[in-house]
C-alpha positions in Angstrom: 83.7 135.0 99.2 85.1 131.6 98.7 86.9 131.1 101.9 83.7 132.8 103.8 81.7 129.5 102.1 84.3 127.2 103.1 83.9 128.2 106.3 80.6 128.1 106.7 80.1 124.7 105.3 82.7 123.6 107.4 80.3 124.6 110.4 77.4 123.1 108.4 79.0 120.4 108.4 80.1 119.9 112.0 76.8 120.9 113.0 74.8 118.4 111.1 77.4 115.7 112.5 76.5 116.3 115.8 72.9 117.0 115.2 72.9 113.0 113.6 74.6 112.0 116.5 72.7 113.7 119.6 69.3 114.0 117.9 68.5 110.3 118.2 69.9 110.4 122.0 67.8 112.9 123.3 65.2 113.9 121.0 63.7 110.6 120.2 63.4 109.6 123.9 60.0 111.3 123.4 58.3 109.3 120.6 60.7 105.6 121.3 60.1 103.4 124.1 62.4 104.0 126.7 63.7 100.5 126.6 65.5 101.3 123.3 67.9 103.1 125.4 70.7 102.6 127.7 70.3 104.0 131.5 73.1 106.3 131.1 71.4 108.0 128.0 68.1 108.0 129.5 69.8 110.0 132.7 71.5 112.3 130.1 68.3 113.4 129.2 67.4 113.8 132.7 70.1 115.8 133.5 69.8 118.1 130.6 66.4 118.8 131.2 67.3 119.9 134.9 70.1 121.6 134.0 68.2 123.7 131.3 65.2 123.8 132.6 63.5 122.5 129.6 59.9 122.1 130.1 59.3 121.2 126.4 61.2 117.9 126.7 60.2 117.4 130.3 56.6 117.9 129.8 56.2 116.9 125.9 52.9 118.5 124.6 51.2 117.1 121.9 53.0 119.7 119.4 56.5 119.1 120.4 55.9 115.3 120.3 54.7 116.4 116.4 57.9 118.0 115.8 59.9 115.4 116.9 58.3 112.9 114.6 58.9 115.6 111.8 62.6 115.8 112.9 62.7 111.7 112.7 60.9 111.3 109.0 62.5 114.2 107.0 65.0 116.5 109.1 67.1 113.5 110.4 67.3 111.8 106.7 68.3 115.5 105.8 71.4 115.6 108.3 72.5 112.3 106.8 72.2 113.5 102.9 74.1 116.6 103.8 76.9 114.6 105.0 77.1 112.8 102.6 76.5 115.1 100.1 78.9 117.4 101.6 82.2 114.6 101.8 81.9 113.9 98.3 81.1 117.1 96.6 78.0 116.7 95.1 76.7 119.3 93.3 73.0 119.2 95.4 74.5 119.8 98.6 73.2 123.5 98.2 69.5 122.0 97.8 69.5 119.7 100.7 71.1 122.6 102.5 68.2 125.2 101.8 65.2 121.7 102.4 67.1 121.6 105.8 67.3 125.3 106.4 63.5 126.2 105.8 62.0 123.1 107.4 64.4 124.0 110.6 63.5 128.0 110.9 59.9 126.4 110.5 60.3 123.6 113.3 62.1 126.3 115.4 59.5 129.1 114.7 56.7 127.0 117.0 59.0 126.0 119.3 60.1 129.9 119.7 57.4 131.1 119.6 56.0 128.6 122.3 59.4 129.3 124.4 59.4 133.3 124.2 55.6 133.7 124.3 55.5 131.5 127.6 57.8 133.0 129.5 58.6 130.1 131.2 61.9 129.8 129.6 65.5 130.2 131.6 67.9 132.2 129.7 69.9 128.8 129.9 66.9 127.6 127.8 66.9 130.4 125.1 70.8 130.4 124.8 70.1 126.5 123.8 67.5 126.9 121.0 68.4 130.3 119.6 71.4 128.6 117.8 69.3 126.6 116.5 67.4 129.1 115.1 70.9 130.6 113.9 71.3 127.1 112.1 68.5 127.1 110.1 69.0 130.3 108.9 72.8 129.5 107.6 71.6 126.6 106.1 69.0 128.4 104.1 71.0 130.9 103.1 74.0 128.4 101.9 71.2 127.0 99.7 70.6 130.3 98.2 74.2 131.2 97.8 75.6 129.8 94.4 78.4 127.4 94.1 80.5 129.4 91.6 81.6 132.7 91.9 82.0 133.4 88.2 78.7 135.4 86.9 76.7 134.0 84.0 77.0 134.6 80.7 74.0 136.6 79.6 73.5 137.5 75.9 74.2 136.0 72.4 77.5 133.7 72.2 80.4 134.2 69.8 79.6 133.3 66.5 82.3 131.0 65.0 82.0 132.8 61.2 79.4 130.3 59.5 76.0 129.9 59.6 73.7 127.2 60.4 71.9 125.2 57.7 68.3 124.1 58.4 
């Protein structure tokens, strides 16, 4: 079991690294200026978007422009305290893990549900947001997993002989 949680939070990890990395190239295009960014970035977006047929980011409704600012206030921040959380062993990580997790599976839920429900999506389209479907739920469930695999101690404790004086 302890080697199966290594390995997931090694993919967690890996994960959130490039989310914090790709997430302000692409996905904040939609809410930022495009000014803020450099031509090549601006035509990596373009090219995705043709090459997976993403009408979501091509077209932007009002919903997906709400998720993205959702991503940018609290998911994004998330990504970041998981790293850091995670490189220094702090005993939270689980917590910012399972914050993560929900909010993503929630995020993702509309988006799928806008995606399937249309079908207007490419399977090049669902084979790209699936996973991250797939993320949010292995982040939840590493925040519901506990750290240590020895069970609790339920019941009275060893007495030591001698008892207490109130």
């Amino acid at each position: 079991m302890s080697a199966l949680l290594k390995l997931v939070d090694v993919l967690l990890f890996l994960a959130f690294l490039l989310l914090a990395v790709v997430v302000p190239l692409i996905d904040f295009q939609e809410v930022f200026p495009k000014s803020f960014y450099p031509d090549f970035v601006i035509d990596l977006k373009r090219w995705y978007v043709a090459q997976s047929g993403d009408y979501l980011m091509a077209e932007a409704p009002h919903f997906v422009v709400g998720l993205i600012w959702f991503e940018l206030l609290f998911q994004w921040p998330l990504l970041f305290l998981n790293l850091y959380a995670f490189l220094s062993s702090k005993a939270w990580y689980k917590t910012t893990c399972l914050i993560y997790g929900v909010s993503l599976v929630s995020s993702m839920s509309a988006t799928m549900g806008e995606v399937v429900g249309s079908n207007r999506a490419s399977n090049t389209l669902l084979t790209i947001y699936w996973p991250f479907m797939g993320l949010g739920v292995l982040a939840t469930l590493r925040g519901l997993v506990p750290c240590s695999s020895k069970a609790p101690i339920n019941g009275p404790r060893p007495s030591n002989g001698r008892k207490k004086r109130a």
